[in-house]
C-alpha positions as CSV (number, residue, x, y, z in Angstrom):
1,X,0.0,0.0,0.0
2,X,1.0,3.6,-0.4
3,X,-1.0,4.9,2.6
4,X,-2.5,3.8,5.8
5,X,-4.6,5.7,7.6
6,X,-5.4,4.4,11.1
7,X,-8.5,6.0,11.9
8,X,-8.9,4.3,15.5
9,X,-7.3,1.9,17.7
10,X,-9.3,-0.9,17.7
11,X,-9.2,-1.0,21.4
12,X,-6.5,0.1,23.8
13,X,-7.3,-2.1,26.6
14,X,-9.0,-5.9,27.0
15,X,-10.4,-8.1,29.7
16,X,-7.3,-10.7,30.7
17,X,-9.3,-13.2,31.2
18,X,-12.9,-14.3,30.0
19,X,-15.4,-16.3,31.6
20,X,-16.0,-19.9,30.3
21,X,-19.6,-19.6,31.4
22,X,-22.0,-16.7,32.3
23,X,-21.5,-14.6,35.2
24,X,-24.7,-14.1,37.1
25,X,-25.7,-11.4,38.4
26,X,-25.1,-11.0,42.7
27,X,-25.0,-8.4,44.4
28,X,-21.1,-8.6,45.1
29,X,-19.2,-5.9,42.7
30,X,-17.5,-7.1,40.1
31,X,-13.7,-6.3,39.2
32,X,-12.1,-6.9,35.6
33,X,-8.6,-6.9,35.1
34,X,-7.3,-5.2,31.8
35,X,-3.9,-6.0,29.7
36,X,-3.1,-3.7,27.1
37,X,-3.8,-4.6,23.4
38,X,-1.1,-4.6,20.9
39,X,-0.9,-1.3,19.1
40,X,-1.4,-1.4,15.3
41,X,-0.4,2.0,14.4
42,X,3.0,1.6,17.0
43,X,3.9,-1.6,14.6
44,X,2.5,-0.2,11.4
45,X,5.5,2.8,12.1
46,X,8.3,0.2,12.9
47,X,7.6,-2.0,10.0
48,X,7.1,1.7,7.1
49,X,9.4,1.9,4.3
50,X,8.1,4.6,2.3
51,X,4.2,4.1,2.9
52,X,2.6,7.3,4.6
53,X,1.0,6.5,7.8
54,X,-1.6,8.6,9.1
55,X,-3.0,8.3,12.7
56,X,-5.5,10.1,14.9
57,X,-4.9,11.7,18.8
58,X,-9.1,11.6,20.5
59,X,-7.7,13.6,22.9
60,X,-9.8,14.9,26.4
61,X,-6.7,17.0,27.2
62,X,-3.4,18.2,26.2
63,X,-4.3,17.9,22.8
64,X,-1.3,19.4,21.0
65,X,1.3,17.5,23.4
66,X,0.0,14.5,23.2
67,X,-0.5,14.5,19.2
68,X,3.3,15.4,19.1
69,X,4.6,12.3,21.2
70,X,2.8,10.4,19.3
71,X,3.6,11.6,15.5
72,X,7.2,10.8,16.5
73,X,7.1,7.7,18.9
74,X,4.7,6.0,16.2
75,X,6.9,7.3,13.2
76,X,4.3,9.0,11.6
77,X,4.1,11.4,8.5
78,X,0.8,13.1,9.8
79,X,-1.7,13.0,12.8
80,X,-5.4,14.1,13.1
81,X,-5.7,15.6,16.3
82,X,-8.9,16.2,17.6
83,X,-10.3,17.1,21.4
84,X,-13.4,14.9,21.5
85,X,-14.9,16.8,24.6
86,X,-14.8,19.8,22.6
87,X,-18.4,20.7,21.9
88,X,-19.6,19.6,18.4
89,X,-16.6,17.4,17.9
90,X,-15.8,13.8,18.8
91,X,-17.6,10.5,18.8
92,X,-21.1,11.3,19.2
93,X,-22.1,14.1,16.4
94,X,-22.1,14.9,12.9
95,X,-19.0,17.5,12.7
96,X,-15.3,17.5,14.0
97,X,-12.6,20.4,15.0
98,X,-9.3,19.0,13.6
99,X,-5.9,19.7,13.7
100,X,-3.3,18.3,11.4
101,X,0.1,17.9,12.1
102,X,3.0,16.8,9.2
103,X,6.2,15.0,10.9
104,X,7.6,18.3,9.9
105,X,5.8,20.0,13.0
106,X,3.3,21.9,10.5
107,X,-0.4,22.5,11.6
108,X,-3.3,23.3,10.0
109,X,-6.6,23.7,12.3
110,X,-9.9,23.3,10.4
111,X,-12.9,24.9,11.8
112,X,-16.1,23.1,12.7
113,X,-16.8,21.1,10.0
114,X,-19.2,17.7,8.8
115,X,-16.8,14.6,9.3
116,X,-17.3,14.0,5.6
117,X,-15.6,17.7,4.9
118,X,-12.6,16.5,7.5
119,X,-12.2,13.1,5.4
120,X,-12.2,15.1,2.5
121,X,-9.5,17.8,3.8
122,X,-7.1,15.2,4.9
123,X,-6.8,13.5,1.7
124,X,-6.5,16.7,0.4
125,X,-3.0,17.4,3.1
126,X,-1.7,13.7,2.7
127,X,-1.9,14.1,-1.1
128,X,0.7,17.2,-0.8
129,X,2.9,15.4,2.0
130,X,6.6,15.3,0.6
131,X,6.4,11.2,0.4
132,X,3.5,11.1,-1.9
133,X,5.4,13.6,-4.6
């Protein structure tokens, strides 16, 4: 492939162990243990050659920091940052506030747009990303 784009992680955590029958229900509180899943995009940046890899930062928090770590500690070539407790981003409406970030350090925040408009707009940055030329 020429580019990934890693839109989510499929999960970041899972149970470490699973029932072999149904728990019932009691009145006693229940207590899972998690183990961390493997991380796709991590392994996606160790294995690139000269793919562009794209990932995402959901952030609640620190948005710009923690999109940075990440661009570099998952060898990246862009990031979509977004702060999903901003109000009319995130998971549960129509539009998204983004920020994208080249390797290079270069930003460009979108406004308020439909997450169709966001899809569009980052297709529109990877295509110009120095790899792709």
């Amino acid at each position: 492939m020429d580019v990934v784009i890693k839109a989510a992680a499929v999960a970041d955590y899972a149970v470490a162990c699973t029932a072999k029958e149904k728990i019932k229900k009691t009145d006693k509180r229940l207590v899972l243990e998690l183990v961390k899943n493997p991380d796709i995009l991590l392994e996606l940046g160790e294995l690139k050659q000269k793919q562009i890899l794209v990932g995402f930062a959901a952030e609640t928090n620190n948005l710009l920091e923690h999109a940075l770590v990440k661009i570099k500690a998952k060898n990246l070539d862009m990031i979509v940052a977004n702060d999903v407790s901003a109000e009319g981003a995130g998971f549960d409406c129509a539009t998204n506030i983004v920020t994208m970030i080249n390797k290079d350090g270069s930003m460009l925040e979108l406004p308020k747009l439909s997450k169709a408009e966001v899809a569009d707009a980052i297709w529109d940055r990877i295509i110009t990303l120095p790899a792709w030329c």
